[in-house]
C-alpha positions in Angstrom: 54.9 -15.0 58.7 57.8 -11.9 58.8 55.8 -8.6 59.9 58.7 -6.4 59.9 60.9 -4.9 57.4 64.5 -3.4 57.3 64.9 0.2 56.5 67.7 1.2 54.9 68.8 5.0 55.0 72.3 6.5 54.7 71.6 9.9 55.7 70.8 11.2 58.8 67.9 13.1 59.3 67.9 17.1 58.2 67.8 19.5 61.1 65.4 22.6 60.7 61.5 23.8 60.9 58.9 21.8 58.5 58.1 18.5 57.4 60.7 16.1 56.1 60.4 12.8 55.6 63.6 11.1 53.7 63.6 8.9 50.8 63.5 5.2 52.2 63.8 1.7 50.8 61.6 -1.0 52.9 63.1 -4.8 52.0 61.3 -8.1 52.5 58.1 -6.2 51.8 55.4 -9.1 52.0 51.5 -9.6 51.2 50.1 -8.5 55.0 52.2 -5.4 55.3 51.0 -2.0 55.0 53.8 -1.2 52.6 52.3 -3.9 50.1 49.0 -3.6 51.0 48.2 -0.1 50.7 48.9 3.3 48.7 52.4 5.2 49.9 53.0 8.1 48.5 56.0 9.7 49.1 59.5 8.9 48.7 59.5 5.7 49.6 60.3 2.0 47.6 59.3 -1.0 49.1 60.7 -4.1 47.7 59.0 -7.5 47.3 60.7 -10.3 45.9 58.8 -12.8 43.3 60.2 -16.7 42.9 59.1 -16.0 39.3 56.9 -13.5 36.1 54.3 -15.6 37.2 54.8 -14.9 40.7 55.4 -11.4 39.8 51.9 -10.9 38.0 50.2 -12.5 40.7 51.8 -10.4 43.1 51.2 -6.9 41.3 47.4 -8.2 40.8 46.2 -8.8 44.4 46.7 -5.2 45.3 43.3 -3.3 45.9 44.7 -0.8 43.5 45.8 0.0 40.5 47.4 3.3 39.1 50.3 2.6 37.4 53.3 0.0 36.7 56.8 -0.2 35.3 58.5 -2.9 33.6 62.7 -2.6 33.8 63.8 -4.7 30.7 65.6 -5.7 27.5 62.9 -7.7 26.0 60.6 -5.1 24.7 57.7 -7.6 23.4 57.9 -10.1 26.4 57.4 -6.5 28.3 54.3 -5.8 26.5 52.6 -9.2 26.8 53.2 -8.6 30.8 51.6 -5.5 30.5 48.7 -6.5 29.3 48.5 -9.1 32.2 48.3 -6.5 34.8 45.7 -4.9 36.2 46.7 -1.3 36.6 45.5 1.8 34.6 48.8 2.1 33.3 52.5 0.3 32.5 55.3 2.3 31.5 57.8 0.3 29.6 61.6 1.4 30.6 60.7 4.6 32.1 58.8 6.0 34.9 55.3 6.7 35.5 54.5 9.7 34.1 51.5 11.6 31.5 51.3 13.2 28.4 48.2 15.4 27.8 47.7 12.9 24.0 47.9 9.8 26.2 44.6 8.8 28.5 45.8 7.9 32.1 44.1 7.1 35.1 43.3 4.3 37.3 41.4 1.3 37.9 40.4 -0.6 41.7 40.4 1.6 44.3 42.7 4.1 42.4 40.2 5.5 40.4 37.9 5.0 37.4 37.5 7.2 34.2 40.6 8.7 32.6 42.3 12.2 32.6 43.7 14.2 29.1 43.4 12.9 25.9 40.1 12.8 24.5 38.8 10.2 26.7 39.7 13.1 29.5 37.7 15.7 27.8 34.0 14.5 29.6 35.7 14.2 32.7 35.4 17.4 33.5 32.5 18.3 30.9 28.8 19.2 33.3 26.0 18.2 30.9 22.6 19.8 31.3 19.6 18.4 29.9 16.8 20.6 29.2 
């Protein structure tokens, strides 16, 4: 099994005081690796490639978590039967992820439970007291 990916930047690194870290693309990302296997936040894209949708699903579903998704295509309907196939609190369609105070978002696994804005937000936040 390949444990090491190829890191592609063009620029070199910026000179000064404080934290920098550039935006990166990691290829031949596979199940195993950190960069599949866990959260990154930051700049950074790591690319897996699936033999197939199946593949694809099946990939995107073994991750321990799930915040949010985006499907890249033409087929709007075939996009939305995918979605529904993933486990992940949200799937943007043709856009990135991203919130809108009427839309409930949040995530599911080990990215969270419950949901933010929308009504379904509203308890989130909400301390009942029973007297």
């Amino acid at each position: 099994m390949r444990t090491s990916v190829r890191v592609r930047r063009k620029d070199p690194p910026i000179d000064g005081e404080g934290n920098f870290y550039a935006p990166t693309i990691l290829a031949d990302v596979r199940l195993g690796m950190a960069a599949f296997d866990e959260e990154t936040f930051g700049p950074v894209a790591a690319i897996t490639i699936a033999d197939n949708i199946e593949h694809a699903i099946e990939l995107a579903n073994t991750s321990d978590y799930g915040l949010g998704g985006c499907l890249w295509t033409s087929d709007i309907a075939r996009a939305q039967r995918i979605a529904r196939r993933l486990e992940t609190g949200g799937v943007f369609i043709n856009g990135i992820t991203s919130s809108n105070a009427r839309i409930p978002i949040g995530g599911v696994k080990k990215s969270g439970y419950g949901r933010e804005l929308s009504h379904f937000g509203l308890r989130e936040f909400t301390n009942a007291q029973a007297v």
